[in-house]
KEDRENBA-938852 format. One record per residue (C-alpha): residue number from 1; x negated, y, z. Coordinates in Angstrom, 3 decimals. Example, Ala and Ser with C-alpha at 12.3 -4.5 7.8 and 13.67 -1.06 7.14 Angstrom:
// residues 2
1/-12.300/-4.500/7.800
2/-13.670/-1.060/7.140
// end
This chain:
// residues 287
1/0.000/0.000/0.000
2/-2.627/1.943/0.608
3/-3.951/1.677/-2.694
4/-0.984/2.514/-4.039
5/-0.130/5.911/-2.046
6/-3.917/6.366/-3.274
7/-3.076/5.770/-7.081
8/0.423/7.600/-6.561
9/-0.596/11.447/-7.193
10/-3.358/10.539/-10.102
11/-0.033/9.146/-11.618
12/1.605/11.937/-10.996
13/-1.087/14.406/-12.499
14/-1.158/11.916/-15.283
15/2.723/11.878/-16.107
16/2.418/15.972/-15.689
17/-0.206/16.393/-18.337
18/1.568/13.943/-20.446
19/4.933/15.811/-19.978
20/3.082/19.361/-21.056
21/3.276/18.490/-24.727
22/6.494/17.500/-24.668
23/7.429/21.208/-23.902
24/4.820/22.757/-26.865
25/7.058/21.882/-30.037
26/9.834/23.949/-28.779
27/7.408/26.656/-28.259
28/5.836/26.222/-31.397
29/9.185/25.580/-33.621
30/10.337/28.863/-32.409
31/8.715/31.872/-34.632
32/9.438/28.674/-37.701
33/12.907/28.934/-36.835
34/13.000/32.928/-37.030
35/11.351/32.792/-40.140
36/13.723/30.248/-41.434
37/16.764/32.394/-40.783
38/15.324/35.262/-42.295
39/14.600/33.244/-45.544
40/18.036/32.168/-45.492
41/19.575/35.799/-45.155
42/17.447/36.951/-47.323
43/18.469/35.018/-49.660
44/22.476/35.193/-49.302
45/21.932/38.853/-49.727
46/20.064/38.957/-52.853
47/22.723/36.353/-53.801
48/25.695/38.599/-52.797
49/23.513/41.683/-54.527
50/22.955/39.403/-57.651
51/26.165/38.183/-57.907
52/28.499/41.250/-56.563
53/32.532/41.446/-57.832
54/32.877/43.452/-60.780
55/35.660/44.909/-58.495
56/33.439/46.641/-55.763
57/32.014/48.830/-58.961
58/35.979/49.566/-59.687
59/36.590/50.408/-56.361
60/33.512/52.599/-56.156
61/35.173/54.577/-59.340
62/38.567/54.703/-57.995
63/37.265/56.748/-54.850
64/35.113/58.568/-56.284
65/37.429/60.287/-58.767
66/40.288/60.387/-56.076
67/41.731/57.667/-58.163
68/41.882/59.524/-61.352
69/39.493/57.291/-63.081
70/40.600/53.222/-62.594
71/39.258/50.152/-64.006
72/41.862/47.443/-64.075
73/41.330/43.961/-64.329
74/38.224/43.770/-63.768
75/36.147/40.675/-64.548
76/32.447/39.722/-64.202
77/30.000/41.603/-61.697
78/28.628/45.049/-61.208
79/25.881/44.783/-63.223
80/27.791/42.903/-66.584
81/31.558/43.150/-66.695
82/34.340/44.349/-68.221
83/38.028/45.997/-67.352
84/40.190/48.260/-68.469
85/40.395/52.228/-67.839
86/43.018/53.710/-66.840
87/43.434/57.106/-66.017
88/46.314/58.709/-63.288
89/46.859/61.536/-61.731
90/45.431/60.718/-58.701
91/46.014/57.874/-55.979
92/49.008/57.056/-55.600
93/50.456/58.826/-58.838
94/52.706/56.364/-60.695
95/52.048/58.457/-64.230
96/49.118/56.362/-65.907
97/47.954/55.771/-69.430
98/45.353/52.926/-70.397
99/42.570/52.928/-73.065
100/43.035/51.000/-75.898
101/41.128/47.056/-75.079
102/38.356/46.694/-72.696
103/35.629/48.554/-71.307
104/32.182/46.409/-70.903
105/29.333/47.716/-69.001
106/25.971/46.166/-67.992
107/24.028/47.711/-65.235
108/20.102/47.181/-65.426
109/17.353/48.418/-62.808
110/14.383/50.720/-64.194
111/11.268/51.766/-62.488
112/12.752/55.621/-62.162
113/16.198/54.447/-61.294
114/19.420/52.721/-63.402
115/20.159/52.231/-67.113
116/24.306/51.933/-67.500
117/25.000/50.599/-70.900
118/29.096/51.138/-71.667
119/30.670/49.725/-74.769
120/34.392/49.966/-76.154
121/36.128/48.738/-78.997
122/38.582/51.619/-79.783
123/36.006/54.169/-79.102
124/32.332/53.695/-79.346
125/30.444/52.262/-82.436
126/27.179/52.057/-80.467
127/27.072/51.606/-76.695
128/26.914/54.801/-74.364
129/23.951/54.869/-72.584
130/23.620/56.394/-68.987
131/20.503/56.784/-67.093
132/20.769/57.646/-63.135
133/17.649/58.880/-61.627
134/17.893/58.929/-57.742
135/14.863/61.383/-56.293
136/14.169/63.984/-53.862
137/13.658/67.865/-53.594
138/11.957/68.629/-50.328
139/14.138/66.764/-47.932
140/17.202/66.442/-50.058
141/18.094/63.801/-51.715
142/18.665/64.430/-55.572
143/20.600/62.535/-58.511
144/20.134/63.371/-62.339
145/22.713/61.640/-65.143
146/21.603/61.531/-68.671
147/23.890/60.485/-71.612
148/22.477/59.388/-75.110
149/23.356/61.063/-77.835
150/26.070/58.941/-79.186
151/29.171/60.245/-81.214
152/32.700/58.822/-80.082
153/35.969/58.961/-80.960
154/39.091/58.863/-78.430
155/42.860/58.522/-78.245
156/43.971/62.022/-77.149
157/47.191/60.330/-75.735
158/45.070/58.489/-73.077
159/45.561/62.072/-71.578
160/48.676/61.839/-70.464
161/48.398/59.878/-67.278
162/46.020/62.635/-65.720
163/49.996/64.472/-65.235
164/50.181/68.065/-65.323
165/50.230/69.151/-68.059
166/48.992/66.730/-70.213
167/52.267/64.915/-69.389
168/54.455/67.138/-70.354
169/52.653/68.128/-73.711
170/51.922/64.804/-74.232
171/49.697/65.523/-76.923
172/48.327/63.436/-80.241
173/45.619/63.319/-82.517
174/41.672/62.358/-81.758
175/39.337/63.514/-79.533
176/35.826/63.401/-80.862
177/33.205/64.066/-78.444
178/29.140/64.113/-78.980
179/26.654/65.639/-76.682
180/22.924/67.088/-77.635
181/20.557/66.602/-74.121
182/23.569/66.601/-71.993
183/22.456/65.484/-68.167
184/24.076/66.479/-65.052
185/21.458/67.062/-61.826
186/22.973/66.763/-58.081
187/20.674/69.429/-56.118
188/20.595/71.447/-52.828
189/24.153/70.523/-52.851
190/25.770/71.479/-56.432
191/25.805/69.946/-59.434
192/23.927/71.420/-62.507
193/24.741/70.880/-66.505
194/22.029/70.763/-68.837
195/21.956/70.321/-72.652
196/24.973/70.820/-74.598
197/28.092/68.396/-75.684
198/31.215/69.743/-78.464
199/34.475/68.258/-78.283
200/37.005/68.407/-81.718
201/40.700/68.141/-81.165
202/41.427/66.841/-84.862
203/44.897/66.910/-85.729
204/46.550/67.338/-82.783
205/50.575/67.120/-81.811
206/52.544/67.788/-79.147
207/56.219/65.919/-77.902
208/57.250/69.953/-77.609
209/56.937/71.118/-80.891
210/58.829/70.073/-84.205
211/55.830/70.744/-86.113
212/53.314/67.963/-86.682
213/50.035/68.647/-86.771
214/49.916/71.939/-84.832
215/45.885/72.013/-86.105
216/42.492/71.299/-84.942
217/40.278/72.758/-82.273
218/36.771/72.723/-80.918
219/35.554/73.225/-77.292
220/31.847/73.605/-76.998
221/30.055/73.012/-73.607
222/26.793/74.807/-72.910
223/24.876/73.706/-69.621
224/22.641/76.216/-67.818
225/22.504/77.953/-64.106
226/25.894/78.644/-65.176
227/27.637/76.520/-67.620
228/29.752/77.775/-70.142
229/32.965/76.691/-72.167
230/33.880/77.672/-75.628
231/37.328/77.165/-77.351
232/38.084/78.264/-81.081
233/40.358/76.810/-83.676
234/39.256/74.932/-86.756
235/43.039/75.089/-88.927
236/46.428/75.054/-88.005
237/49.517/76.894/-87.489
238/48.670/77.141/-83.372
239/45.810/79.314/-82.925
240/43.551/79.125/-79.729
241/41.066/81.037/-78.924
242/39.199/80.888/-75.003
243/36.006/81.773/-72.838
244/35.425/79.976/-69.601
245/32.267/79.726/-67.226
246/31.697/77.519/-64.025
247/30.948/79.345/-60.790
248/30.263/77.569/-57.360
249/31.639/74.694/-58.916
250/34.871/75.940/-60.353
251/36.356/76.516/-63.813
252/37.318/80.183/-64.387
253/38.873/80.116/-67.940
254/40.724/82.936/-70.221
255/42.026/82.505/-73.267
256/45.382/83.069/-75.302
257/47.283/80.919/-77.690
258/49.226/82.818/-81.039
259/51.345/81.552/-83.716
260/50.215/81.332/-87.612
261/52.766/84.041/-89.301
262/56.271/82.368/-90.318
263/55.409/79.770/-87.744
264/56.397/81.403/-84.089
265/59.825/79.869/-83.899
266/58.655/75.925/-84.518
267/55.919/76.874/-81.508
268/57.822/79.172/-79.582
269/58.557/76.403/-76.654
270/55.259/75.435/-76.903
271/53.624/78.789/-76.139
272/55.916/79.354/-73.351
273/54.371/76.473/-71.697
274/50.401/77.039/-72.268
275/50.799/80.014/-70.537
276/51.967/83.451/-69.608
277/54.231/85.641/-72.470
278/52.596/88.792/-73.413
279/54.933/89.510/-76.541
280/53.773/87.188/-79.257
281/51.055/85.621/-77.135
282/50.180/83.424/-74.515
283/47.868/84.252/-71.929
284/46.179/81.046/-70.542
285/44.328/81.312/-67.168
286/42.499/78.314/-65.556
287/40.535/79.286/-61.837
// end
């Protein structure tokens, strides 16, 4: 017995040491484990980036534009997808109007920021190309758009669902738009037009007037410190003539609408709606 009470604590020392590594693996796993998780949620977010719903990019329109701007139906993911646009008056609004087919877009990352390529069937015979260019000025943040130079040609009637008072002239005819340089800048808190883009109202009609074509018109949109809008007519029996210039962010436009001789009582309603009588013309004020 003796010998044994003697053995008794070396076996205890011995079963001590050998429990010690037991304990080590658990230690050891530990920083293994963390980096395991990390891999994994890594990964499920690049996943979720890779792979994100076309519909979070149509929600990120809809509240941006207050709802004015919609993409419906949307299929794919943010970075290639399709949908259709549809433009309203606002959220809400039940007046809406939808482009003619699908939309398609495809979203692809550049050193210097984003390249948005946006096709349509109805409308564009090349695909628009946007460039977004995040940066910074000082300590504030700042975002520059660029648009290619590409011609298009849209539905004027798509105007309607934007309500007043495109509804009620519900207007006609073909919008064709094309741009020279034109990029918008976000700095020191204001936006800031650059380049120039001309928009011709070919053949236009309206629901209020007999007469169909009332004529063609041109606005012309200069960008600078403070950008400036041009309206003139091109033909017609409706002539429009207008100046208009953005200041702290608003449009401040004048302008007046006449009739062609022999033509004032097929456009009288119609002038009474663009704007204020003044005898024979219309005064039109915007801001």
């Amino acid at each position: 017995m003796a010998r044994t009470r003697a053995l008794l604590p070396n076996s205890l020392f011995r079963h001590s040491r050998a429990g010690s590594p037991l304990r080590q693996p658990a230690a050891v796993r530990a920083p293994g484990v963390c980096w395991a998780l990390g891999g994994l949620l890594l990964g499920t977010l690049w996943s979720l980036l890779l792979w994100a719903p076309a519909w979070w990019l149509a929600a990120a329109l809809g509240h941006a534009s207050s709802g004015q701007v919609q993409l419906l139906n949307a299929q794919g993911t943010v970075w290639s997808g399709s949908g259709q646009l549809v433009l309203t008056a606002g959220t809400g609004a039940s007046e809406r109007s939808a482009l003619p087919g699908r939309v398609q877009w495809t979203v692809r990352p550049q050193w210097h920021g984003l390249q948005i390529a946006v096709g349509a069937d109805c409308c564009l015979p090349a695909p628009w190309l946007w460039t977004a260019q995040p940066g910074w000025n000082g300590a504030s943040p700042t975002l520059q758009l660029t648009v290619s130079d590409s011609p298009s040609r849209w539905p004027a009637a798509v105007l309607q669902g934007l309500g007043t008072p495109w509804n009620t002239l519900q207007l006609d005819g073909t919008l064709g738009l094309k741009s020279q340089q034109l990029a918008v800048q976000w700095t020191d808190g204001r936006w800031q037009l650059s380049g120039a883009a001309q928009v011709d109202a070919l053949s236009m009609a309206s629901s209020i007037s007999p007469l169909k074509p009332i004529g063609s018109y041109r606005l012309v949109l200069l960008g600078g410190e403070s950008a400036t809008l041009q309206l003139s007519t091109l033909e017609g029996a409706l002539q429009l003539q207008g100046q208009g210039q953005w200041l702290k962010g608003r449009l401040h436009f004048g302008g007046e609408a006449t009739a062609a001789a022999g033509r004032e009582a097929a456009l009288a309603n119609l002038l009474n709606i663009m704007g204020r009588r003044d005898g024979a013309r219309s005064i039109i004020t915007l801001g």
